[in-house]
C-alpha positions as CSV (number, residue, x, y, z in Angstrom):
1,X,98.9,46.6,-16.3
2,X,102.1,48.6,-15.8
3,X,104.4,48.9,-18.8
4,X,108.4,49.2,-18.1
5,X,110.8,51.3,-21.3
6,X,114.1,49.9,-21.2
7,X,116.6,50.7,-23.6
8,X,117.1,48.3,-26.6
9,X,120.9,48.0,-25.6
10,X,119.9,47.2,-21.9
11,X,116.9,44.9,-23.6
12,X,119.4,43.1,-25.9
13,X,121.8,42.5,-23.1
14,X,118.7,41.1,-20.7
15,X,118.1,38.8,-23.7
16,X,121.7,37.5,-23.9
17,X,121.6,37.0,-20.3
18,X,119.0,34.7,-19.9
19,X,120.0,32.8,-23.2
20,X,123.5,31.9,-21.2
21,X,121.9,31.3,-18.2
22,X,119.5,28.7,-20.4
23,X,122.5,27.0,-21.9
24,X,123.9,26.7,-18.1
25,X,120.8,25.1,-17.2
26,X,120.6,22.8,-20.1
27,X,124.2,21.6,-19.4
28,X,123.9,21.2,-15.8
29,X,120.7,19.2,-16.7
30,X,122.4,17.1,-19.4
31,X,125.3,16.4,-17.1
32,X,122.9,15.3,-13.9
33,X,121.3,12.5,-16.3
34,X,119.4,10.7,-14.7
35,X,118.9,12.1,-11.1
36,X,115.4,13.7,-11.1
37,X,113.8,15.3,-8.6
38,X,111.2,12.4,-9.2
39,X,113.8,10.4,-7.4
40,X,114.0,11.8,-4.7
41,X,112.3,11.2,-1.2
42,X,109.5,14.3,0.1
43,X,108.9,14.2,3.8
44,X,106.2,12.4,3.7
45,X,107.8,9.5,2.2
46,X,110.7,9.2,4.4
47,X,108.9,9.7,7.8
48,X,107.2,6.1,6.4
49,X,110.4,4.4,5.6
50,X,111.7,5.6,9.0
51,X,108.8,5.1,10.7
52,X,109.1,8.5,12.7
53,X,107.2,11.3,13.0
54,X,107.9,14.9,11.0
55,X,109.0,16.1,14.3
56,X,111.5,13.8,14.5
57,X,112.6,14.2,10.8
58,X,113.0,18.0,11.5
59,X,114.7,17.0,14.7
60,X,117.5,14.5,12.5
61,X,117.8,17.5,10.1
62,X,118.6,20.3,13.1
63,X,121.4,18.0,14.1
64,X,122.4,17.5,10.5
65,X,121.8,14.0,10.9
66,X,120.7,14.2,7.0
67,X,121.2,15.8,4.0
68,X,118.5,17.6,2.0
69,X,117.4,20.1,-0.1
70,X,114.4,22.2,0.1
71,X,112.6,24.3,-2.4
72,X,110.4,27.2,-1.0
73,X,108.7,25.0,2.7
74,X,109.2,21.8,0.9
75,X,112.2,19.2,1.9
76,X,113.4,16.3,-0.2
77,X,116.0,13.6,0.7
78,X,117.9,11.3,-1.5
79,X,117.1,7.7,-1.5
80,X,120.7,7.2,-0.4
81,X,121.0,9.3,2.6
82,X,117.7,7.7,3.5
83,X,118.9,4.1,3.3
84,X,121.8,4.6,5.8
85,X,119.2,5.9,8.6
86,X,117.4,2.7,8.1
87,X,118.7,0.3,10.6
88,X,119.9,-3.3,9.9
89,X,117.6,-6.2,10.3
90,X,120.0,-8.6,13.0
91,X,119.8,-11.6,10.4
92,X,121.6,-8.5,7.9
93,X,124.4,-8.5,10.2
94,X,128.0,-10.3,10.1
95,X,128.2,-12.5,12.6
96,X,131.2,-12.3,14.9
C-alpha cells in the first residue's frame, strides 16, 4: 500500500472541491428528473428495433445519422432518436 502526505490546507481544499462538485451533480440530477440512463436504448436494443446489424448501427453513427452517448466502449441511444429511424408502416401514411 502506498501512503501519499498532503498538506491539511491542500487536504481541506480537496475536500471542498469534491463537496461542490457533489452539489453540481445532485442539481444536474434533480434538474434531469426523470431521464435515466435506464431509459435509454444500448446497442443491442436498437440493432432489434431497427432490425440491422451493429455494423450497420456503427455505420449510421460515422455518418452521424444518430445521436448517442457512450460511456467507456459502450453506446446508448435515446428512445427518441431511435423512433425517427424507424420507418413508417404505408397504412401510417397521409394519403395524398
Amino acid at each position: 500500500m502506498e501512503i501519499v502526505i498532503i498538506e491539511k490546507t491542500a487536504f481541506e481544499m480537496l475536500l471542498a472541491g469534491v463537496k461542490v462538485l457533489e452539489e453540481r451533480v445532485r442539481t444536474l440530477a434533480e434538474k434531469s428528473g426523470d431521464r435515466r440512463l435506464a431509459e435509454w436504448m444500448d446497442t443491442e436494443d436498437v440493432c432489434r428495433v431497427l432490425h440491422v446489424t451493429p455494423k450497420t448501427l456503427q455505420a449510421i453513427r460515422d455518418r452521424h445519422g444518430i445521436a448517442f452517448s457512450q460511456i467507456g466502449r459502450k453506446f446508448y441511444y435515446k428512445p427518441e432518436d431511435v423512433q425517427r429511424l424507424v420507418p413508417m408502416p404505408e397504412t401510417a401514411l397521409p394519403s395524398v
